[in-house]
PATI-556357 format. One record per residue (C-alpha): residue number from 1; residue in one letter; chain; y, x, z negated. Coordinates in Angstrom, 2 decimals. Example, Ala and Ser with C-alpha at 12.3 -4.5 7.8 and 13.67 -1.06 7.14 Angstrom:
# PATI-556357
+-----+------+-----+---------+---------+---------+
: seq : type : mol :       v :       u :       w :
+-----+------+-----+---------+---------+---------+
:   1 :    A :   A :   -4.50 :   12.30 :   -7.80 :
:   2 :    S :   A :   -1.06 :   13.67 :   -7.14 :
+-----+------+-----+---------+---------+---------+
***
This chain:
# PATI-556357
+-----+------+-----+---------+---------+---------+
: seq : type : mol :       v :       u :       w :
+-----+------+-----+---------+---------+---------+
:   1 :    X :   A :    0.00 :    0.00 :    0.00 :
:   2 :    X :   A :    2.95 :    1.45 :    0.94 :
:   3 :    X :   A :    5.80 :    1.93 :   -1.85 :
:   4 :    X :   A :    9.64 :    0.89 :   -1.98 :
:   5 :    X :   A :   10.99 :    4.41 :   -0.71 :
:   6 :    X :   A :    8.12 :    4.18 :    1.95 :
:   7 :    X :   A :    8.91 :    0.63 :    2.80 :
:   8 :    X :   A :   12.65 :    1.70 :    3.86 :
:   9 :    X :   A :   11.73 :    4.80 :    5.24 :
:  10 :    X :   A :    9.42 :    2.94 :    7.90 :
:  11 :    X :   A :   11.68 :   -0.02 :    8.28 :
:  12 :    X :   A :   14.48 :    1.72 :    9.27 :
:  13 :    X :   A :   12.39 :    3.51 :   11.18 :
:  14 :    X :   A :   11.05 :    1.07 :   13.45 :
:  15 :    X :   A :   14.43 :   -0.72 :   12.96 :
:  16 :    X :   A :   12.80 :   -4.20 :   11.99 :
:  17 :    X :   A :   16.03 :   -4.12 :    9.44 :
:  18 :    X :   A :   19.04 :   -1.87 :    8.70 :
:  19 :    X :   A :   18.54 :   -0.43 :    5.19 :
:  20 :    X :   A :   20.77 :   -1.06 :    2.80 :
:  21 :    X :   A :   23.30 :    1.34 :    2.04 :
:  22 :    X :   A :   23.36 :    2.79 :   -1.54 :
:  23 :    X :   A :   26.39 :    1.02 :   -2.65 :
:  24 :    X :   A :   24.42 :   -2.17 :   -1.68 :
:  25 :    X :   A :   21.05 :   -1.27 :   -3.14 :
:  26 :    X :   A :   21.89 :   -1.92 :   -6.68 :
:  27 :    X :   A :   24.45 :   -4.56 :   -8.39 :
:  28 :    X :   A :   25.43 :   -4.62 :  -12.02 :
:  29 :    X :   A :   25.94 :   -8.12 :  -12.06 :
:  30 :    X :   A :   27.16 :   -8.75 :  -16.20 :
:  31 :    X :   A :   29.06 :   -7.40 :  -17.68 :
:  32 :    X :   A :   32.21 :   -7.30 :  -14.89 :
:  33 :    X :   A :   35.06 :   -5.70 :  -15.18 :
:  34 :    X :   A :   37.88 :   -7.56 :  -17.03 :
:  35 :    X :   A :   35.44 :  -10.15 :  -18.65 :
:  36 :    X :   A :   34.89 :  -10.96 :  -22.59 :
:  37 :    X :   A :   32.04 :  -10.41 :  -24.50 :
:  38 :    X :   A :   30.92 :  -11.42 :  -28.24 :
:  39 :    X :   A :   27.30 :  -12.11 :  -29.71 :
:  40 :    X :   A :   24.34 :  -11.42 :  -28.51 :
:  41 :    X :   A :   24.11 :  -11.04 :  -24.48 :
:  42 :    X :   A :   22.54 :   -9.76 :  -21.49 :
:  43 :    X :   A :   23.13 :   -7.15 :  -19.85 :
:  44 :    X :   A :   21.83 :   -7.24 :  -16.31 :
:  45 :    X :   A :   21.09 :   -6.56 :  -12.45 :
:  46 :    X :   A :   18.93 :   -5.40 :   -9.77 :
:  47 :    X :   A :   18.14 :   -2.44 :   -7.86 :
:  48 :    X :   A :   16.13 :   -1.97 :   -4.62 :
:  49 :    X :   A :   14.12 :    1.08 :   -5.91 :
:  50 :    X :   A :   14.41 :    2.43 :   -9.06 :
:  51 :    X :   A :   11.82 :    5.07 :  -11.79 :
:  52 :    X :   A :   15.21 :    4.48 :  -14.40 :
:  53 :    X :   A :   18.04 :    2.11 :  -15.02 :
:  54 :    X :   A :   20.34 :    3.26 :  -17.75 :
:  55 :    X :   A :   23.75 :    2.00 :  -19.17 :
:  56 :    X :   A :   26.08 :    4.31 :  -20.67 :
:  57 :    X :   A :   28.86 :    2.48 :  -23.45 :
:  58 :    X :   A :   31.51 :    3.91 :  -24.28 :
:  59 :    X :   A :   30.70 :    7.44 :  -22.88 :
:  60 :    X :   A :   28.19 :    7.73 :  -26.15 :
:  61 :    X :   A :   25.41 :    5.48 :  -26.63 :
:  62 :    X :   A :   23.10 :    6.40 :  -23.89 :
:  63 :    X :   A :   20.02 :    3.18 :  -23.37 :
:  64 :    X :   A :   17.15 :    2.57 :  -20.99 :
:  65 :    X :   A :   17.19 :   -0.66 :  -19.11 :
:  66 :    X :   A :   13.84 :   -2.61 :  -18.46 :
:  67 :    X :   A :   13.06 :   -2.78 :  -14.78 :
:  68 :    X :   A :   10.84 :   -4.50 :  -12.57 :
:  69 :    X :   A :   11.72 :   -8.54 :  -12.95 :
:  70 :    X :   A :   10.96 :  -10.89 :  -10.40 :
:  71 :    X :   A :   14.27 :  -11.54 :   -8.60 :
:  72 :    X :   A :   13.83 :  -13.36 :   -5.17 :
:  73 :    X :   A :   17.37 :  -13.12 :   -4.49 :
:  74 :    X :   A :   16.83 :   -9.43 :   -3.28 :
:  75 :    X :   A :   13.99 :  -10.06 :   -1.61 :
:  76 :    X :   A :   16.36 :  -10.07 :    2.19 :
:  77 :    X :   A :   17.79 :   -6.51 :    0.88 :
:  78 :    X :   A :   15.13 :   -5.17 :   -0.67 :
:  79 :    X :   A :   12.59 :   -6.13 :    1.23 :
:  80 :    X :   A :   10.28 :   -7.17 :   -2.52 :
:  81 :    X :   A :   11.49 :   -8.84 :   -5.34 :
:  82 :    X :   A :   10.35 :   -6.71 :   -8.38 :
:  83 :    X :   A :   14.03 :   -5.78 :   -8.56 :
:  84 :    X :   A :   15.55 :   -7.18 :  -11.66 :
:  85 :    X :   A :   16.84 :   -5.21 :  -14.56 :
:  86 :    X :   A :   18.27 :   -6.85 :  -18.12 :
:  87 :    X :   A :   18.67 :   -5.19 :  -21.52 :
:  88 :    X :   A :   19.83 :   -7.73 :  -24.61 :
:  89 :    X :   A :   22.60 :   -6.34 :  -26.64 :
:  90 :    X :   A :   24.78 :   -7.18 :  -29.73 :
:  91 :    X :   A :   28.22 :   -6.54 :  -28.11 :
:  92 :    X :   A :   29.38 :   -7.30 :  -32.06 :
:  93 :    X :   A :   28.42 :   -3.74 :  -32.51 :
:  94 :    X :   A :   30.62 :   -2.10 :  -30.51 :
:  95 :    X :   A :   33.46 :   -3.65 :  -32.78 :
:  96 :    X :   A :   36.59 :   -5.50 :  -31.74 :
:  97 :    X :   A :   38.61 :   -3.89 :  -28.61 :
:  98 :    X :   A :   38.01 :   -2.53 :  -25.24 :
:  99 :    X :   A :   35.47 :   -0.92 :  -24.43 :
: 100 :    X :   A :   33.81 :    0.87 :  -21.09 :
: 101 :    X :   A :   29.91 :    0.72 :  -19.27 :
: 102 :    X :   A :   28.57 :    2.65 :  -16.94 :
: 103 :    X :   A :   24.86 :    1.81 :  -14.78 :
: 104 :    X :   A :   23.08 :    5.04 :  -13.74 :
: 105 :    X :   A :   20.04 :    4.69 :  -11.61 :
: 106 :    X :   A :   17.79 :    7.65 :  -11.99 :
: 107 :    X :   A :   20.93 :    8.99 :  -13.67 :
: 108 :    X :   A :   23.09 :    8.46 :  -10.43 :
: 109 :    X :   A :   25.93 :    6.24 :  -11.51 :
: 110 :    X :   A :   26.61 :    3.50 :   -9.31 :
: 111 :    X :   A :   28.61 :    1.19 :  -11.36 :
: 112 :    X :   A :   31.26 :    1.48 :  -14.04 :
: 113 :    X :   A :   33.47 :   -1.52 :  -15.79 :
: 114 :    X :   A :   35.63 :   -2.18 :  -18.58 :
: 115 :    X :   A :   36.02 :   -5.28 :  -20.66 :
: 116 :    X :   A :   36.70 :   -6.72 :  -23.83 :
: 117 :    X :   A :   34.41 :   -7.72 :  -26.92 :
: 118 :    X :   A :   35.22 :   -9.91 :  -29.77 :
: 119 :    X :   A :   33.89 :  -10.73 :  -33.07 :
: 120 :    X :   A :   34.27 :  -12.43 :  -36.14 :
: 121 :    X :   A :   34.11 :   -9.55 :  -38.64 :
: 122 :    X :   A :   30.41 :   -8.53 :  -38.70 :
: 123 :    X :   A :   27.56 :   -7.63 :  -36.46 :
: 124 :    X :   A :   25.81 :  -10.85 :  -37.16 :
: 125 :    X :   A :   26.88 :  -13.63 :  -38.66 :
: 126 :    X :   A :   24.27 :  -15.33 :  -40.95 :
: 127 :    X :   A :   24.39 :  -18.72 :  -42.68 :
: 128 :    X :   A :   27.23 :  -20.27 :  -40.42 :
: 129 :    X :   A :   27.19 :  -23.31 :  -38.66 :
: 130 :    X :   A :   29.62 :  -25.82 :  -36.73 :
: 131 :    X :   A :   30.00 :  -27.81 :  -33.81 :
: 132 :    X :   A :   33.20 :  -28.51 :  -31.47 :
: 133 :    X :   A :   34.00 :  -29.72 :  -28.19 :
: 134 :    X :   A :   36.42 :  -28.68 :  -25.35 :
: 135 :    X :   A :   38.70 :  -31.38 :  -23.59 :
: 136 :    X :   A :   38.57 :  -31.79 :  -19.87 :
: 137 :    X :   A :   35.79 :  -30.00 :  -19.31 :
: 138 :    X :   A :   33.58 :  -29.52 :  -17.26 :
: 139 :    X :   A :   35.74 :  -32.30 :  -15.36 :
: 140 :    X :   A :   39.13 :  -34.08 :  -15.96 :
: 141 :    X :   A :   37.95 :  -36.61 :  -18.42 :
: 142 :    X :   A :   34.71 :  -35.49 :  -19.83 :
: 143 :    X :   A :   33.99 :  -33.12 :  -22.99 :
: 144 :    X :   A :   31.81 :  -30.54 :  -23.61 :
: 145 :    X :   A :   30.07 :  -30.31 :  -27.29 :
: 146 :    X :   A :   29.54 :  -27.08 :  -28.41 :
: 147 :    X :   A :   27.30 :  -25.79 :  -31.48 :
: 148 :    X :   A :   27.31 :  -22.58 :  -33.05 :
: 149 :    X :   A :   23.65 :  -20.71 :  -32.47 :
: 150 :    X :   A :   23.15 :  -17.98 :  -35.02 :
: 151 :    X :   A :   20.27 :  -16.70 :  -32.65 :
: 152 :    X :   A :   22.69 :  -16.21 :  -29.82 :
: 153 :    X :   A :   25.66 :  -15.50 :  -32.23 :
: 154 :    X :   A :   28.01 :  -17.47 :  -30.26 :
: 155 :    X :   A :   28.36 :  -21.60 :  -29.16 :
: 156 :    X :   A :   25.81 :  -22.96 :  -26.66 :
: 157 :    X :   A :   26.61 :  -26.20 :  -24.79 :
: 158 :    X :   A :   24.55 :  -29.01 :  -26.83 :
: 159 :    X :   A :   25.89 :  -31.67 :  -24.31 :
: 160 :    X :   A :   28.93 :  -33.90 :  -22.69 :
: 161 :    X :   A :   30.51 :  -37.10 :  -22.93 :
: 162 :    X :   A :   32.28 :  -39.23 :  -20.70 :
: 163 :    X :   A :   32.89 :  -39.41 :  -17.07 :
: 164 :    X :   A :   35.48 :  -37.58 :  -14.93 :
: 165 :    X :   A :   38.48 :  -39.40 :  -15.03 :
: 166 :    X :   A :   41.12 :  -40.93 :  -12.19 :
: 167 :    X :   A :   44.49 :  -41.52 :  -12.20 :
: 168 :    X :   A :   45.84 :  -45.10 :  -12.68 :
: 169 :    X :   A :   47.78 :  -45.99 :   -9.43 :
: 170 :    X :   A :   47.46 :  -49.76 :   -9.65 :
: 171 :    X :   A :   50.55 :  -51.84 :   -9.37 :
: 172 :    X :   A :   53.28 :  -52.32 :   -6.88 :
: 173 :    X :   A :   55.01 :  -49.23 :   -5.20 :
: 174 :    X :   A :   57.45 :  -48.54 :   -2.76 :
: 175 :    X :   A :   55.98 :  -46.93 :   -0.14 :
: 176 :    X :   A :   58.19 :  -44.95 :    2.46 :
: 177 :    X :   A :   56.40 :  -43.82 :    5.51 :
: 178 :    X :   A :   57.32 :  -41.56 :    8.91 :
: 179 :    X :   A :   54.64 :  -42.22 :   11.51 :
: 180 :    X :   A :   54.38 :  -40.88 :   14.54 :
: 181 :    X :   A :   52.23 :  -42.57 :   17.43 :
: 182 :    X :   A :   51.55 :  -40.56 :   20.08 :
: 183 :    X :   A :   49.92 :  -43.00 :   23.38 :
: 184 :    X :   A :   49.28 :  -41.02 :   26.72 :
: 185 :    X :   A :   53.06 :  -39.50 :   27.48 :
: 186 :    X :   A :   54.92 :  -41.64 :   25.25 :
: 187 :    X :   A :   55.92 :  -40.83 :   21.69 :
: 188 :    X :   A :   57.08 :  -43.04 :   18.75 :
: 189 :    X :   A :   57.96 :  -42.88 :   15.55 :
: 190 :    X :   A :   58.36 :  -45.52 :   12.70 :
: 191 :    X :   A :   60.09 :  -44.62 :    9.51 :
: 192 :    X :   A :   59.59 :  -47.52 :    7.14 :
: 193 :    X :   A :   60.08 :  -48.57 :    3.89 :
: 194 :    X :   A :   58.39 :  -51.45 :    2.77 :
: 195 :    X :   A :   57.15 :  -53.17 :   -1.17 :
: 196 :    X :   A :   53.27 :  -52.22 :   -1.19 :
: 197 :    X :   A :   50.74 :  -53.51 :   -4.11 :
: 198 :    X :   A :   48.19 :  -51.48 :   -4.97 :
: 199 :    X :   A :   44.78 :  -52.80 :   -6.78 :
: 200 :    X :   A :   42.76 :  -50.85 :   -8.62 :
: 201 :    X :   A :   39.27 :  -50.99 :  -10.23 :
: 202 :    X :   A :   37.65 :  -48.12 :  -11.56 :
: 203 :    X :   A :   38.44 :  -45.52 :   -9.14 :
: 204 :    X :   A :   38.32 :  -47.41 :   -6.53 :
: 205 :    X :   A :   41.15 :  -48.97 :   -5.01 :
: 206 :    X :   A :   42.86 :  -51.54 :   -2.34 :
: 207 :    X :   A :   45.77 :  -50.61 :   -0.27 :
: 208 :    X :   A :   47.58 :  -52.77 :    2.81 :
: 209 :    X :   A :   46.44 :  -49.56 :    4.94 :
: 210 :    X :   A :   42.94 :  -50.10 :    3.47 :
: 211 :    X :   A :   40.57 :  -48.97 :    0.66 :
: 212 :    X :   A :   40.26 :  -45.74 :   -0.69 :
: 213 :    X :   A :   39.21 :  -44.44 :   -3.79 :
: 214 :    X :   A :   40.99 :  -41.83 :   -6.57 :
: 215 :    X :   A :   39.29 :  -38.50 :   -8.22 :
: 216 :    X :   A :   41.23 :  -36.88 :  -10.50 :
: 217 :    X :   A :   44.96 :  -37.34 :   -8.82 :
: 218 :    X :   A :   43.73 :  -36.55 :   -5.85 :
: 219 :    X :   A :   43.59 :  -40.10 :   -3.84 :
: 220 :    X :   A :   42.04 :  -41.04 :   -0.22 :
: 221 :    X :   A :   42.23 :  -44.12 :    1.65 :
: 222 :    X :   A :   40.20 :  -44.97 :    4.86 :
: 223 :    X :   A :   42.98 :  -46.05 :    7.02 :
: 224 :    X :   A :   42.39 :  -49.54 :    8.91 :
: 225 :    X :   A :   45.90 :  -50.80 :    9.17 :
: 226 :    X :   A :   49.15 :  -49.26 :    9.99 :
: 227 :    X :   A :   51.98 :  -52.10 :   10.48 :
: 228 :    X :   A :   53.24 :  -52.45 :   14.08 :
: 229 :    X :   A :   54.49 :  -50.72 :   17.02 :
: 230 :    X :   A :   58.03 :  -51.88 :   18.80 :
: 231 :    X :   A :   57.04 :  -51.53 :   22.12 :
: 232 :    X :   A :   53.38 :  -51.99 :   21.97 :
: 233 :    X :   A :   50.40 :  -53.95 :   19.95 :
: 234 :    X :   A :   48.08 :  -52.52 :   17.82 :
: 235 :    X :   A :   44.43 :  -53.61 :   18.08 :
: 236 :    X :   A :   43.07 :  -51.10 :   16.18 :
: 237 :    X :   A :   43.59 :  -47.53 :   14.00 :
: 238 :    X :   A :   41.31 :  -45.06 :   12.12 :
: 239 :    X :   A :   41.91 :  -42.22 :   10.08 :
: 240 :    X :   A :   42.23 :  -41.08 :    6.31 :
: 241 :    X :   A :   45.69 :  -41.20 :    4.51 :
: 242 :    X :   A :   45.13 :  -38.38 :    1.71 :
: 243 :    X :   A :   47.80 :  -38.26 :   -1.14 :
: 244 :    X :   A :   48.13 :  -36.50 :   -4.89 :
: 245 :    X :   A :   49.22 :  -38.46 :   -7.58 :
: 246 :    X :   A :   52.19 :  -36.32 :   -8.90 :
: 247 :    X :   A :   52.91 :  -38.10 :  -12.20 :
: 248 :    X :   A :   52.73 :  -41.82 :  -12.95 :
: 249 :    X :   A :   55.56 :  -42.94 :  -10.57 :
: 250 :    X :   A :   55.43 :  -40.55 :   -7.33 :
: 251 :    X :   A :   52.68 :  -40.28 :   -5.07 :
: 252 :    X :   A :   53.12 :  -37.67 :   -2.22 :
: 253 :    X :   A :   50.48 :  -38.15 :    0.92 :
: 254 :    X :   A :   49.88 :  -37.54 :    4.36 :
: 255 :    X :   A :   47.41 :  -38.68 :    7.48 :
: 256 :    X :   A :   46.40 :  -38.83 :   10.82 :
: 257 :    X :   A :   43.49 :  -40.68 :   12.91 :
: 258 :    X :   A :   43.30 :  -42.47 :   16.35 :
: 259 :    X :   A :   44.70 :  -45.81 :   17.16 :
: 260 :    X :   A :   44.00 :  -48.26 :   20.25 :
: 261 :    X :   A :   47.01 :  -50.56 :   21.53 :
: 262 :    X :   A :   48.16 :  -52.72 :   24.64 :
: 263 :    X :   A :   50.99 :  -52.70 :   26.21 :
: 264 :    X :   A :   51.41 :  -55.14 :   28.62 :
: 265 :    X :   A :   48.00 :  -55.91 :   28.89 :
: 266 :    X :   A :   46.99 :  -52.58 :   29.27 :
: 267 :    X :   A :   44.49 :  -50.77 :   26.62 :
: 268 :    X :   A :   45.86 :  -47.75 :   25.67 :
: 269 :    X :   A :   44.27 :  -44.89 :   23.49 :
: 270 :    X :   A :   46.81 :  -43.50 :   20.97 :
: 271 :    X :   A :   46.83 :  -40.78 :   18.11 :
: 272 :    X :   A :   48.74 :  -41.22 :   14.69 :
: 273 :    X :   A :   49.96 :  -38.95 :   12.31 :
: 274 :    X :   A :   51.99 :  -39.71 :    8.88 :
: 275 :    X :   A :   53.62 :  -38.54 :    6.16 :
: 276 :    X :   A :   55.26 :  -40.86 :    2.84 :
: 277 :    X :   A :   56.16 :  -41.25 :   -0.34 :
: 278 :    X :   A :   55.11 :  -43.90 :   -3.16 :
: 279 :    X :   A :   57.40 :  -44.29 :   -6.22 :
: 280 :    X :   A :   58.09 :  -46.90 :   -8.60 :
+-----+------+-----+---------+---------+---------+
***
C-alpha cells in the first residue's frame, strides 16, 4: 500500500491532481488570530502528511498534538482522510492577557496566531453554577439560554425561545412612488402620492400592490398591481417591490418586474422599475 508521501509523489507524477502546495497542506483551524479564548477548548486542524504536530504557546510550553482523525473534508486535498489533529487545553492556565501559538509540523512551523484568553480568577472553577440567556440571538426575536458547564469551564447553549421576530408595518401610510414604465421606445414615468392601508398578520402582510411578507425589517411584496398608465392600460404587471423598515414611521423600498398594456388595442410588453417612500 502505498503511503501519503508516496501517494503525492505518484499523483503528481502522473498528474491525476496538482499537489497541494505546503502552505495548503496543513490548516490550524482554532485558535485564529484575534479570537478569545477561556475554559477548557480545542485546539485543532489537519495536515496532509504528518510523523508530528506540535503547538508552541507563548514561545515556552512546547506540546505534541494527536494526529491521525478521520476528517473527510481533506479527503479532495489530501487525497485520505486520516488528517485531523486536536489537543484539549485549559486556556485558564495561561492566565488573563494576550498570548501567542505557533503549529510546527515535523517541527516546520506553518502557522502562528495571537489572541486573547480570559478567566475568572482560577484555572478551574469548581462548585459554580448559573444560567442566562442572550437577547436577539440567534435571530431578531429569539433567545438563547445559556448554562454554566464546570466540565467545559465556560456556558454551553441549553436551548432557545421564541421565534424570529418582524416588524409591525400594519396601518395606513402614505406611500410616495416614482415609476418608470418603459414599453417598446416609449418611456413614462408616474410620480404619485397616494393614502395606502397596509394589513398585517403575523408576518405576513396585504398591500394595494399585493402581498408580501416581513423578516426582521426587511419587507417584500410580490407585485400584482401598480395603479395606471396616462396614455396606456394596464392588463397586467409582475415583479417584487423590496423595502427596509427604517423605524416605525418610514419605510424606504424599491422594485422592478415586467408589465403587459394596450394601447389602442394593441398588446404591448413593458418593463417597470420603482422607487418610494412610506411614512406616517
Amino acid at each position: 500500500m502505498l503511503n501519503k508521501i508516496s501517494w503525492f509523489v505518484l499523483t503528481g507524477w502522473l498528474g491525476l491532481i496538482a499537489a497541494p502546495s505546503l502552505a495548503a497542506a496543513q490548516t490550524l483551524e482554532s485558535p485564529t488570530t484575534g479570537s478569545f479564548q477561556s475554559g477548557i477548548g480545542l485546539i485543532r486542524g489537519w495536515a496532509c502528511d504528518a510523523h508530528t504536530v506540535e503547538v508552541l504557546i507563548d514561545n515556552r510550553l512546547r506540546l505534541q498534538v494527536a494526529y491521525g482523525t478521520t476528517r473527510p473534508d481533506t479527503l479532495p486535498v489530501c487525497g485520505d482522510d486520516d488528517n485531523g489533529f486536536g489537543l484539549t487545553f485549559n486556556w485558564n492556565t495561561l492566565g488573563t492577557g494576550s498570548h501567542s501559538l505557533q503549529a510546527l509540523v515535523d517541527g516546520v512551523p506553518f502557522a502562528n496566531v495571537s489572541f486573547t484568553v480570559t478567566t475568572l480568577g482560577s484555572e478551574f472553577l469548581r462548585g459554580a453554577s448559573g444560567e442566562t440567556s442572550v437577547a436577539h440571538f440567534p435571530q431578531s426575536g429569539q433567545t438563547a439560554l445559556l448554562r454554566w458547564s464546570e466540565p467545559d469551564q465556560n456556558f454551553v447553549i441549553v436551548g432557545f425561545q421564541g421565534s424570529p421576530s418582524c416588524a409591525n408595518v400594519a396601518g395606513n401610510w402614505v406611500a410616495t412612488d416614482h415609476i418608470t414604465f418603459r414599453c417598446g421606445n416609449s418611456t413614462e414615468i408616474e410620480d404619485e402620492t397616494e393614502t395606502l392601508l397596509v394589513g398585517q398578520q403575523g408576518c405576513g402582510i396585504t398591500t394595494p400592490y399585493g402581498p408580501g411578507s416581513v423578516t426582521g425589517n426587511q419587507l417584500n411584496i410580490s407585485v400584482q398591481n401598480l395603479g395606471s398608465f396616462r396614455s396606456m392600460t394596464l392588463v397586467s404587471v409582475d415583479g417584487t417591490y423590496n423595502g427596509t423598515v427604517v423605524n416605525p414611521n418610514r419605510v424606504e423600498l424599491n422594485g422592478s418586474g415586467n408589465a403587459t398594456a394596450t394601447n389602442a388595442g394593441q398588446s404591448v410588453a413593458c418593463t417597470w422599475s420603482a422607487t418610494g417612500v412610506w411614512s406616517r
